[in-house]
C-alpha positions in Angstrom: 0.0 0.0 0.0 1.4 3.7 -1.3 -0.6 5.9 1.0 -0.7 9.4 2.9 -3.4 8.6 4.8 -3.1 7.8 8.6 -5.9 5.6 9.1 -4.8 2.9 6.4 -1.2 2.6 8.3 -2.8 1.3 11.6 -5.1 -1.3 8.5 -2.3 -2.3 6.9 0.0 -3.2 10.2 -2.9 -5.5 11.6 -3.2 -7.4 8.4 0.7 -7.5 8.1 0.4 -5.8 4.9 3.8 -3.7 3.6 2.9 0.5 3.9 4.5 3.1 2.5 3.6 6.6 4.0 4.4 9.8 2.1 4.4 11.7 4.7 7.5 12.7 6.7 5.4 12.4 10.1 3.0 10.0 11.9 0.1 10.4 14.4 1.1 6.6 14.4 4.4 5.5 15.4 4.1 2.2 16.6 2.9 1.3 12.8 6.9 2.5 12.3 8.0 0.7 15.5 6.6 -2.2 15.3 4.1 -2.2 12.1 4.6 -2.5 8.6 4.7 1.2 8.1 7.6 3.2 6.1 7.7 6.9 6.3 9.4 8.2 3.0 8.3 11.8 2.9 8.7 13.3 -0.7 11.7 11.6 -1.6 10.9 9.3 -4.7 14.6 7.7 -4.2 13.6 6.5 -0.7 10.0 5.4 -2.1 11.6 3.3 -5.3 14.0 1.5 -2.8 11.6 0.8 -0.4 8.7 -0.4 -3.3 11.5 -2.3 -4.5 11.7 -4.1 -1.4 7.8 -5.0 -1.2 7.7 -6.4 -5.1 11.0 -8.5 -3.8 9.9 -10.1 -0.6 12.0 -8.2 1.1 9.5 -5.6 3.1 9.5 -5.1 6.3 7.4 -6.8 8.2 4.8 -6.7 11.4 6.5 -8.2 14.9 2.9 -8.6 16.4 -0.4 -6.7 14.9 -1.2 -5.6 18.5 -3.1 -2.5 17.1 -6.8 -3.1 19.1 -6.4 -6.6 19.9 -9.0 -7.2 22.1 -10.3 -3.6 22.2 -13.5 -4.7 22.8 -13.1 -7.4 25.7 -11.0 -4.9 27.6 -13.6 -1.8 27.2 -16.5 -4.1 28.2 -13.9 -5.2 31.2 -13.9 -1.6 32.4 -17.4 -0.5 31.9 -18.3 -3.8 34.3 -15.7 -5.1 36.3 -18.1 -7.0 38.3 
């Protein structure tokens, strides 16, 4: 995925898919950290390097898609802790 959008970074990371941001900036830095998520700004050397490493195999990948695992379980958990 080629995006600028920050809601498809977060997507993409859960479903382990490569992401390259053009943007220079996230309001989502564990999509860097530990997602699938490139930042690559403007620079269309940095983005042909780092395409050329999805169409290879050789993109980086997710460590854990930990973005809202459980979400729901653990907001239901603190509305009613009984």
């Amino acid at each position: 995925m080629i995006t600028d959008s920050g809601g498809i970074q977060e997507e993409t990371t859960y479903l382990r898919v490569p992401c390259i941001t053009l943007r220079n900036n996230t309001e989502r830095p564990i999509t860097v950290s530990l997602g699938t998520n490139v930042l690559v700004g403007r620079d269309a050397g940095i983005l042909k390097t780092e395409l050329k490493k999805v169409l290879t195999g050789k993109a980086k990948s997710a460590l854990s898609p930990t973005l809202g695992r459980k979400a729901g379980e653990r907001i239901a958990q603190i509305l009613n802790p009984s």
